[in-house]
C-alpha positions in Angstrom: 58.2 109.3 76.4 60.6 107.0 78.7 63.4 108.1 80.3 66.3 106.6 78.3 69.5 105.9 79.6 72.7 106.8 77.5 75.0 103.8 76.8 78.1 103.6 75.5 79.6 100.3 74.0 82.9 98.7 74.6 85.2 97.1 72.6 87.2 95.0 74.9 86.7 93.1 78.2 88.4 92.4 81.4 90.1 88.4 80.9 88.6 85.8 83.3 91.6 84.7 85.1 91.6 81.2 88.0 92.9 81.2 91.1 94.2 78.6 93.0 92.2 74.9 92.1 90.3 77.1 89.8 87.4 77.7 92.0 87.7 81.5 92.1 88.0 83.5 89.2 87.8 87.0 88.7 87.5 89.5 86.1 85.3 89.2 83.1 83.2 92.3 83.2 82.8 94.4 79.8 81.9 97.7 81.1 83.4 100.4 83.8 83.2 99.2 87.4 79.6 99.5 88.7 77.7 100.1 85.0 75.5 96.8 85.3 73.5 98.7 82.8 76.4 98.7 79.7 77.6 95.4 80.1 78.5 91.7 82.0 80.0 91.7 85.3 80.0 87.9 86.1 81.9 87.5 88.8 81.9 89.2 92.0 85.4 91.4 93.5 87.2 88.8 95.2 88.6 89.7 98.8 91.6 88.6 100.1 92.8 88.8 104.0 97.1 89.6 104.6 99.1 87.0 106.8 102.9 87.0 108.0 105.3 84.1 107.5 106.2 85.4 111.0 105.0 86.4 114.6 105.3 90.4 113.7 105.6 91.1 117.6 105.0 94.8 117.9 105.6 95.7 113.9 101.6 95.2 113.6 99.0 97.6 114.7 97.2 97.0 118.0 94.1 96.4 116.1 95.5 93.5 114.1 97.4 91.8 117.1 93.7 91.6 118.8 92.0 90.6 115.4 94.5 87.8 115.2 95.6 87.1 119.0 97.0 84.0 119.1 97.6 82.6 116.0 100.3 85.1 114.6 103.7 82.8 115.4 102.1 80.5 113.5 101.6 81.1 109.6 99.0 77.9 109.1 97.0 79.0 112.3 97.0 82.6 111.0 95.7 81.7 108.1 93.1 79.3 108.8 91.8 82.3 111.0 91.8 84.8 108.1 89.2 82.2 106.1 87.3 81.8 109.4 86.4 85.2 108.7 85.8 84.8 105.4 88.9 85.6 103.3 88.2 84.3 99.4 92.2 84.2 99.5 94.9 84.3 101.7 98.0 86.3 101.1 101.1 85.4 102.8 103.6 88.1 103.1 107.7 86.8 103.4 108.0 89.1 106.0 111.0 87.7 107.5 113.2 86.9 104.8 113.3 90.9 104.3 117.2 91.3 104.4 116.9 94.2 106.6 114.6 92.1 109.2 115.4 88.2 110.0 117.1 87.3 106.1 115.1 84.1 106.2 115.8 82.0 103.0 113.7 80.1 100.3 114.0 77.3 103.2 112.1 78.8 105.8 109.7 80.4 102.8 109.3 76.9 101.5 107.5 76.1 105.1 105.6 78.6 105.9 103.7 78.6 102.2 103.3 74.7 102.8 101.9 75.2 106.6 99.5 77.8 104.7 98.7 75.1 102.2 97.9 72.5 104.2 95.7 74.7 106.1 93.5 76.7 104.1 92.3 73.6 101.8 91.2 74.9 98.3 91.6 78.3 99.6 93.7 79.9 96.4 96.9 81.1 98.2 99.2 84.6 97.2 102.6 84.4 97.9 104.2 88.1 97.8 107.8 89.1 98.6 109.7 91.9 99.8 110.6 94.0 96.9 114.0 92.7 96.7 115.4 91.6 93.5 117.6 89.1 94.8 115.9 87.8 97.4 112.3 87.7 95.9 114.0 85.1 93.2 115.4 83.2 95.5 112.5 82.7 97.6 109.5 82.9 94.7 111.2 80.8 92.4 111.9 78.1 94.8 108.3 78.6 95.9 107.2 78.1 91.8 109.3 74.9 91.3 108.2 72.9 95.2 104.4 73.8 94.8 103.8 73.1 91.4 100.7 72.7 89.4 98.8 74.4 92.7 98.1 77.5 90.9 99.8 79.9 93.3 99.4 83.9 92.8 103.1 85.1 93.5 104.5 88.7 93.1 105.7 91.1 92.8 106.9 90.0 89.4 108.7 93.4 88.5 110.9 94.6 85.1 113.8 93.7 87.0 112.9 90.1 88.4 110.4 89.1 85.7 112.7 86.4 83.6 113.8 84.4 86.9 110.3 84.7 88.3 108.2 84.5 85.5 110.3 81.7 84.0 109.4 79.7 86.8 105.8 80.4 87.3 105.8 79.6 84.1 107.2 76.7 83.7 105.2 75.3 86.8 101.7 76.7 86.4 101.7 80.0 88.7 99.9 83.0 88.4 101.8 86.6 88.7 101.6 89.6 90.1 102.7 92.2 87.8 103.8 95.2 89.8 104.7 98.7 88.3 105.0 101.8 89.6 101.8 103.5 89.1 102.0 104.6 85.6 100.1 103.2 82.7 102.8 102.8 79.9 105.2 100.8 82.6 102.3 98.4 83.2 101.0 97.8 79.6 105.5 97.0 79.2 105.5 94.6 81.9 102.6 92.9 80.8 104.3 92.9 77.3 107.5 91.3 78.4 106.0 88.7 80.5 103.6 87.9 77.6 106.4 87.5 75.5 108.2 85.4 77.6 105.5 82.9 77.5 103.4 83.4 79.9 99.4 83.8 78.8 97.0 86.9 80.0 94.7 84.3 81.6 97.9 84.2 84.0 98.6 88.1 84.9 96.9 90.1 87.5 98.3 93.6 87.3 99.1 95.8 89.9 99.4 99.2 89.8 101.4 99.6 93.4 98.9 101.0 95.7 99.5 104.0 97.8 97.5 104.6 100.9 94.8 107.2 101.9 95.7 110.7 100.2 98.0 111.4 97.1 99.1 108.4 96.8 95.6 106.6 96.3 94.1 109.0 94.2 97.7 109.0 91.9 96.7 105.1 91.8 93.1 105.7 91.3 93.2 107.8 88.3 96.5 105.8 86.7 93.4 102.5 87.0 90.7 104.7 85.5 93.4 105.1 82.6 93.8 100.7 82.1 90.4 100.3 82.2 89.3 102.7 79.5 92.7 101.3 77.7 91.5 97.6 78.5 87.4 98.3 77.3 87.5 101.0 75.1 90.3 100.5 73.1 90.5 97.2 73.3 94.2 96.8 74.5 95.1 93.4 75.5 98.0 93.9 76.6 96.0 95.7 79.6 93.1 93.4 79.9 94.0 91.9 82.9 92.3 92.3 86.3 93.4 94.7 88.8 95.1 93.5 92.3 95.6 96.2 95.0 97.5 95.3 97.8 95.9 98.1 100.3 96.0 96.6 104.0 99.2 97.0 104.8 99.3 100.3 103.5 96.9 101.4 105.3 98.0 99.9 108.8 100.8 101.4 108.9 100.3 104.9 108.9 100.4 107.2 112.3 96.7 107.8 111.7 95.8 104.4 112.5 98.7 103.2 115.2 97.6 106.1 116.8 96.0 105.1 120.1 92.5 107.1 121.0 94.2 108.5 124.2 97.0 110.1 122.1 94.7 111.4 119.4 91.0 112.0 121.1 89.6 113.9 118.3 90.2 111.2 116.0 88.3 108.9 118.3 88.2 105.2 118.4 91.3 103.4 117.1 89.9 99.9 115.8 87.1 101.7 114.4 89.4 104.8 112.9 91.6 102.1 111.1 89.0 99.8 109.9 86.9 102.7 108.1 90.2 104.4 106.5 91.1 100.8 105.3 87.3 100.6 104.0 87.0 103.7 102.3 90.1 102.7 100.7 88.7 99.9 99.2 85.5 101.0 98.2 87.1 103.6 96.2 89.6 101.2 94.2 86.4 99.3 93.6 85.3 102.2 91.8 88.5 102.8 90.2 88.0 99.1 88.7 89.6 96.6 91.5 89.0 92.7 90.7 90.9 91.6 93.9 91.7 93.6 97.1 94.3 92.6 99.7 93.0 93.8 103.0 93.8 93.4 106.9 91.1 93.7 109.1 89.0 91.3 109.6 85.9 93.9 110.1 87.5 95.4 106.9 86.1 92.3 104.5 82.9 92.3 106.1 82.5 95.6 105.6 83.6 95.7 101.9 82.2 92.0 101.4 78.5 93.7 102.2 79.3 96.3 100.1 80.0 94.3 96.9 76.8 92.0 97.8 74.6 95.2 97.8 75.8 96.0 94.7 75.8 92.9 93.2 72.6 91.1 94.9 70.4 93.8 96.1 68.5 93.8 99.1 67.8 95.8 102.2 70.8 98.0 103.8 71.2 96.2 107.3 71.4 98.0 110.7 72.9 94.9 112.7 76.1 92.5 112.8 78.7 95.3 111.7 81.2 97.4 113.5 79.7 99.9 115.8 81.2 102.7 115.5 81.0 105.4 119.0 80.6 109.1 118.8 82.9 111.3 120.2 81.5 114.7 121.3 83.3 117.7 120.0 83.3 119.0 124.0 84.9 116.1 125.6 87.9 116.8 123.9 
């Protein structure tokens, strides 16, 4: 008698959303992350590399000033190198018109996105803010109303900025971000109140506010478990929207990877250290049901790109052409 494999069936699906000039989409699968055998995943987990508006100077890990040596006082430069190495998007991050850093305004925002524009082609471009009410609208909406009809991703879109924010990407073809604090029934109310302001589910990525390696990831991994079963198996959809997790940044700035290898010997080699913390990061929230991971390191995407192409494609587990990682004996240190 053959082996067979228990199924389950699904009620609901994940909503196929475009990005940019509509030539990336993601979402669309009908079954839990990874179960080819219960359903449809058509389109691949999209990756997307972080930028700055600004040179970050020493606010950046070492590893990241050397990935991107050169290019950071310059936002268009920056991110032209970020799809050099193979970014499906590229998410530019209004560092400096944080009120507690430089206090930029929507003017020197409005620049920066258009040297990103103007460099990355049909590259589908995220603009994210700070995380401050007031300055977020000022910056995001004037970003929505100058770049119209270019499909921008812009967040984060929150219950206390959505109506200026979401009014505007609205009204001139954007995409949002919907950010809540990890917790199920605040996303599914966001999502609720941005729908009802107009705005269509083919138009909402959500995001559940991703914490970094530890408590805080695995708080976020099992609050995504919980949307997808809500999204396929009860058919909410009010929840069917893909998953964004903003984990780079996160990652990059703990003391475990700023850390130099002299300081911390046991925990050997720093790029390496940082780069498989950020990985493992990702993989899991893959797992957890990720459509669209913001990452730093350029050996990161790779990494996580091969991954997903394994997965997806098949094929032989290469040896070659990846980070090599160096052994630190337990008696040298």
């Amino acid at each position: 008698m053959a082996f067979q494999v228990k199924t389950i069936k699904y009620s609901g699906k994940i909503n196929v959303i475009p990005l940019g000039a509509n030539n990336i989409v993601v979402g669309g699968q009908s079954a839990f992350p990874f179960y080819d055998f219960e359903g449809a995943f058509p389109n691949k987990p999209k990756l997307a590399l972080q930028i700055w508006d600004s040179d970050p100077g020493e606010a950046i890990s070492a590893p990241l000033a050397e990935a991107y040596a050169g290019v950071m006082d310059d936002p268009g430069a920056w991110a032209k190198k970020a799809v050099e190495y193979g970014a499906d998007l590229v998410c530019l991050t209004l560092k400096s018109t944080d009120p507690n850093d430089q206090n930029a305004g929507a003017a020197e925002a409005l620049a920066a996105t258009q040297k990103v524009l103007e460099a990355v082609g049909h590259v589908p471009v995220i603009v994210f803010g700070v995380d401050n009410r007031e300055k977020d609208i000022e910056t995001l909406s004037a970003i929505c109303e100058t770049f119209a009809g270019k499909n921008l991703v812009v967040g984060p879109v929150t219950d206390k900025n959505y109506k200026q924010i979401g009014a505007q990407a609205l009204a001139y073809g954007h995409t949002v971000i919907a950010r809540s604090p990890i917790d199920v029934n605040l996303a599914k109310q966001l999502n609720i109140l941005l729908m009802d302001l107009g705005i269509k589910s083919d138009k909402i990525l959500i995001d559940p506010n991703t914490g970094g390696l530890g408590y805080g990831m695995e708080y976020c991994y099992s609050v995504m478990e919980r949307l997808e079963a809500a999204a396929l198996l009860q058919a909410d959809d009010s929840l069917q929207q893909p998953i964004i997790n903003m984990l780079g940044e996160e990652i990059w700035k703990t003391k475990e990877a700023n850390q130099p290898a002299e300081a911390a010997p046991a925990l050997g080699d720093q790029v390496c250290r940082g780069v498989l913390m950020e990985v493992t990061e990702a993989v899991s929230l893959l797992a957890a049901g990720s459509s669209l991971l913001v990452l730093s390191h350029p050996e990161s995407l790779k990494l996580v790109r091969y991954y997903i192409d394994l997965w997806a494609d098949g094929g032989e587990i290469a040896g070659e052409g990846f980070l090599n990682v160096p052994i630190t004996p337990l008696g040298n240190m």
